[in-house]
C-alpha positions as CSV (number, residue, x, y, z in Angstrom):
1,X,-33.4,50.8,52.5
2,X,-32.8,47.3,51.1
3,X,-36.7,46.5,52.0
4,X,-38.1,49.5,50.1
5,X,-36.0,48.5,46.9
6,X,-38.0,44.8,47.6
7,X,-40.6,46.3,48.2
8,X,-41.0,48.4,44.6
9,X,-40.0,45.4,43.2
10,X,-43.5,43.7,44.6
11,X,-45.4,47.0,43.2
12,X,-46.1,47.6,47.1
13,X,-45.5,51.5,46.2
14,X,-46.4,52.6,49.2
15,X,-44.7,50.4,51.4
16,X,-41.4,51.6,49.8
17,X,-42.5,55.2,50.1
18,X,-43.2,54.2,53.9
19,X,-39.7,52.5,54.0
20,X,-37.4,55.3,52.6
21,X,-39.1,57.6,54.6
22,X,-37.9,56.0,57.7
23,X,-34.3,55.5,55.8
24,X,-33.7,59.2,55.4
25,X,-35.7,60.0,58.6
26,X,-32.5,57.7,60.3
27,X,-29.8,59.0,57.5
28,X,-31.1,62.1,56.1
29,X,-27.5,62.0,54.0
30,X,-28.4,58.2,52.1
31,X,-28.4,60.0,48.4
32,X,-29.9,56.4,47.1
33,X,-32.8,56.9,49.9
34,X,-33.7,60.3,47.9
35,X,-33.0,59.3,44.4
36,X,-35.3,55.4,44.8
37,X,-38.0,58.1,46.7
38,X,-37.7,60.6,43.5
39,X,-38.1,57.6,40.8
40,X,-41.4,56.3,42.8
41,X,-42.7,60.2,43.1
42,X,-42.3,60.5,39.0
43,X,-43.9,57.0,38.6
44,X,-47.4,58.2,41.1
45,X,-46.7,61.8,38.7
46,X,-45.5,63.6,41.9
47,X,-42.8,65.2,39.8
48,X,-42.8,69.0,42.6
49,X,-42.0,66.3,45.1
50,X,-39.5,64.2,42.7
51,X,-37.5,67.6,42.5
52,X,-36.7,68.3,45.3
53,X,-35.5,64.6,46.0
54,X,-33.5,64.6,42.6
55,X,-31.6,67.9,43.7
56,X,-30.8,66.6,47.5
57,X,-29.8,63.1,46.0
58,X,-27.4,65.2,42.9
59,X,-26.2,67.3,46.0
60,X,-24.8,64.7,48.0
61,X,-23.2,63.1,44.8
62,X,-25.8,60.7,42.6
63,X,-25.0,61.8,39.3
64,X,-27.6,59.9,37.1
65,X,-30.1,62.3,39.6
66,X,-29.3,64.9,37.1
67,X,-30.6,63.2,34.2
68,X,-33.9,62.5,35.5
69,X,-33.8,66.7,36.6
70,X,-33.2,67.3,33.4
71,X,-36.4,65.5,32.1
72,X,-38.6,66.5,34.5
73,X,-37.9,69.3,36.8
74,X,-37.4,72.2,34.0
C-alpha cells in the first residue's frame, strides 16, 4: 500500500494501480486501498470503475469517499 501511495507520487500511475491491486487482492477490507484506487480511476477518467471503489471504500468507513460520490458517481 505504502509503495502505491510512492508510487502516484512519481506519476508512475500504473505502478500504483498494479500495487493496490495486490493490496486489496491480500486485504480486500483496506478502505484506503479502494479509496487511493478510486482517486487514480477519476484522474485516467475511469469514473464507472471509481464508483464502485468510492462505495466499497464509504462502506467499510472512509467518509471523505462520499464526497468524491457525490461529484462524480450521480
Amino acid at each position: 500500500f505504502n509503495r502505491a501511495l510512492a508510487k502516484n507520487r512519481i506519476n508512475d500511475k500504473q505502478g500504483a494501480l498494479d500495487d493496490l491491486n495486490k493490496t486489496i487482492q491480500i486485504h480486500p477490507n483496506m478502505p484506503d486501498a479502494y479509496y487511493w484506487r478510486a482517486v487514480i480511476l477519476l484522474e485516467d477518467n475511469n469514473v464507472e470503475l471509481a464508483c464502485e471503489d468510492l462505495q466499497k471504500a464509504s462502506q467499510l468507513g472512509i467518509p471523505h469517499a462520499d464526497v468524491l460520490m457525490k461529484q462524480y458517481c450521480l
